[in-house]
C-alpha positions as CSV (number, residue, x, y, z in Angstrom):
1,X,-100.3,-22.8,-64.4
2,X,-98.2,-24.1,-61.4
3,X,-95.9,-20.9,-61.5
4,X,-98.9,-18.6,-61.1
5,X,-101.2,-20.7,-58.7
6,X,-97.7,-20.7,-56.7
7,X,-96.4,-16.6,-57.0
8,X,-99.8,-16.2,-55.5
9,X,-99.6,-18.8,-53.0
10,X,-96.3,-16.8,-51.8
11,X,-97.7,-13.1,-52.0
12,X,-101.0,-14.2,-49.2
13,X,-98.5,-15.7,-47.1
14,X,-96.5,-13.3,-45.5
15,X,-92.6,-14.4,-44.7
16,X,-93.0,-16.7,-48.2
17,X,-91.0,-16.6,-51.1
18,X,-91.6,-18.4,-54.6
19,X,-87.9,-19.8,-55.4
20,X,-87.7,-19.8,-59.2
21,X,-88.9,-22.8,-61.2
22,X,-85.6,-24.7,-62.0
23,X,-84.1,-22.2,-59.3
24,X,-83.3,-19.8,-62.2
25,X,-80.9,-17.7,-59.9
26,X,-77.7,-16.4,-61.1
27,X,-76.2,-17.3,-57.8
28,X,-77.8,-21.1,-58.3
29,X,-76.4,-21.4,-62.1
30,X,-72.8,-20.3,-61.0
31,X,-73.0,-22.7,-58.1
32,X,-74.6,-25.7,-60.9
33,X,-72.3,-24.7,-63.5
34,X,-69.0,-25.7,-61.4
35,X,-70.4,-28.9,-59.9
36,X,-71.7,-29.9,-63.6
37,X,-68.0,-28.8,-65.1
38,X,-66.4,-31.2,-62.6
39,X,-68.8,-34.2,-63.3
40,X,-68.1,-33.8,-67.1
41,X,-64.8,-33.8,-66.8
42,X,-65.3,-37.4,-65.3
43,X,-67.4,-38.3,-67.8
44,X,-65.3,-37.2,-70.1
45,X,-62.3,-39.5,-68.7
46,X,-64.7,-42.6,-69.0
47,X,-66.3,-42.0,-72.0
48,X,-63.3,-44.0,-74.8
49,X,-64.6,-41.8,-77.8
50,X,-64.8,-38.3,-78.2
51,X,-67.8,-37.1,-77.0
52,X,-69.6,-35.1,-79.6
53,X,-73.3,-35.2,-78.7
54,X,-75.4,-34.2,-75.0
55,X,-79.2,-35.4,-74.2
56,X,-81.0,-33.3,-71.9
57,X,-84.5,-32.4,-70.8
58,X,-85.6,-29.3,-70.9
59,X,-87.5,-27.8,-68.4
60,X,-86.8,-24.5,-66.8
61,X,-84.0,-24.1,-69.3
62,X,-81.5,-23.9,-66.0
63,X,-79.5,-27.2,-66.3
64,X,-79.5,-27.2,-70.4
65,X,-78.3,-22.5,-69.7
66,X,-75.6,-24.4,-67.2
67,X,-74.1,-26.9,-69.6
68,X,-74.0,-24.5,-72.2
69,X,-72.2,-21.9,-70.1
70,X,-69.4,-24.1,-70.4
71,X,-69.3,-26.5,-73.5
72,X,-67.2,-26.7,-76.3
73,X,-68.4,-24.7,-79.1
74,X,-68.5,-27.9,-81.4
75,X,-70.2,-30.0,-79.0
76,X,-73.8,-30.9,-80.4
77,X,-76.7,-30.4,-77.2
78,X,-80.3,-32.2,-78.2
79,X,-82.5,-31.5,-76.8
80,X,-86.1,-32.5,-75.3
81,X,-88.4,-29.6,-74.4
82,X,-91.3,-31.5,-71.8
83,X,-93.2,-28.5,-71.9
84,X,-93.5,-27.7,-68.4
85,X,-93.2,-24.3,-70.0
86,X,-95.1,-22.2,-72.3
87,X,-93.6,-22.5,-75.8
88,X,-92.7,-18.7,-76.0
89,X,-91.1,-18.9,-73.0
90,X,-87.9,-16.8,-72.8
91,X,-85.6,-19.6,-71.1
92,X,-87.0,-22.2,-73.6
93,X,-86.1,-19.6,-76.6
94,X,-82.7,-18.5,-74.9
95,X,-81.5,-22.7,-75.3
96,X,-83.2,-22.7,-78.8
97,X,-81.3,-19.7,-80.4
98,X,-78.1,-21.4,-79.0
99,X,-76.7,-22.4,-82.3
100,X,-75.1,-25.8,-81.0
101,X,-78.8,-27.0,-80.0
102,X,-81.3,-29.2,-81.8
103,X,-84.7,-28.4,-79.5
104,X,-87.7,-30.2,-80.1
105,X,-91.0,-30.5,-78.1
106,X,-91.9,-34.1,-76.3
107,X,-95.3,-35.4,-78.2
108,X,-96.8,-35.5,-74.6
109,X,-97.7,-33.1,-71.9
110,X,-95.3,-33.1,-69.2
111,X,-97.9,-34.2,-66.9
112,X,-98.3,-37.4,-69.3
113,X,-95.5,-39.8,-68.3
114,X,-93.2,-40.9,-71.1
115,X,-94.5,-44.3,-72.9
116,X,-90.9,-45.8,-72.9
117,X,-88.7,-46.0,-70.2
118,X,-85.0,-47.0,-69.9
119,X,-83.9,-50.5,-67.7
120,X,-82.2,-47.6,-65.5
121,X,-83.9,-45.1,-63.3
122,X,-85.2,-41.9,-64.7
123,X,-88.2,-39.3,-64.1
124,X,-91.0,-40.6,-66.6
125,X,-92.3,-37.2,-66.8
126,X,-88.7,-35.4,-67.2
127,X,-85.3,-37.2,-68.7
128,X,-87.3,-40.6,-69.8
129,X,-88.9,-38.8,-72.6
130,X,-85.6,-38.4,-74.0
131,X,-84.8,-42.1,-74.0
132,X,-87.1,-42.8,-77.0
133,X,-84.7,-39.8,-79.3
134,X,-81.7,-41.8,-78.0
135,X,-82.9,-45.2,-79.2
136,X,-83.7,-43.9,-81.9
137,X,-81.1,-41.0,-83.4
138,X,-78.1,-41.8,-80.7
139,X,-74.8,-43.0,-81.2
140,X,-71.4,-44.3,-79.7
141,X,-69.9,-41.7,-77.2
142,X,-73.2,-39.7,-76.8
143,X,-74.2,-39.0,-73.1
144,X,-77.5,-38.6,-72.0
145,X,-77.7,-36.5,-68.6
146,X,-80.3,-38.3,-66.5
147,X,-81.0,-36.9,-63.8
148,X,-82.8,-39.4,-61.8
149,X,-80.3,-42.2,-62.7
């Protein structure tokens, strides 16, 4: 509802634009893509194990699209669709037909804010809704990407 209410918003206003939700720009992906290849390469260095599992939200699709761009082809993505989008969304099925990715749909609403909540900051509408998968299917040398934390 948000991304109509607002693409109307920006066509009565004149000198407006609607930026994508999740900037879903090629030109914003490339850019998000580098910066995220750097930061898991330092994550990478940290982590002791070999890191074989990712946790992210999905929203937009454009930070889960980014990591995949660039992943190894064994490395497991879960991931937590919090609805912002419609479920026959083209971005949402884009990260679902990836075959390294587990996608499943967050029991609540994304304007419902996620029951538990990590001792670490997060968005409780957005990454804390993964927390409860970690507790409960993570192991040692998964990383969760929060992005509030």
């Amino acid at each position: 509802d948000a991304e109509e209410i607002s693409r109307g918003v920006a066509l009565d206003r004149a000198g407006m634009i609607k930026i994508p939700l999740g900037f879903d720009d090629q030109g914003f992906r490339d850019s998000m893509r580098r910066a995220l290849t750097v930061e898991w390469m330092r994550i990478e260095a940290l982590v002791p194990e070999k890191i074989t599992t990712l946790w992210l939200p999905v929203g937009s699709g454009t930070l889960a699209s980014s990591f995949l761009s660039f992943l190894p082809t064994e490395m497991k993505v879960n991931c937590l669709n919090v609805r912002v989008l419609a479920s026959g969304d083209q971005r949402v099925k884009r990260i679902a037909d990836d075959p390294r990715v587990t996608l499943v749909d967050a029991e609540v609403p994304f304007h419902t804010p996620s029951r538990i909540t990590p001792d670490l900051p997060s968005n409780r509408y957005y990454d804390a809704k993964v927390w409860g998968l970690i507790n409960d299917f993570g192991k040692n040398g998964d990383v969760w990407w929060n992005v509030a934390g």
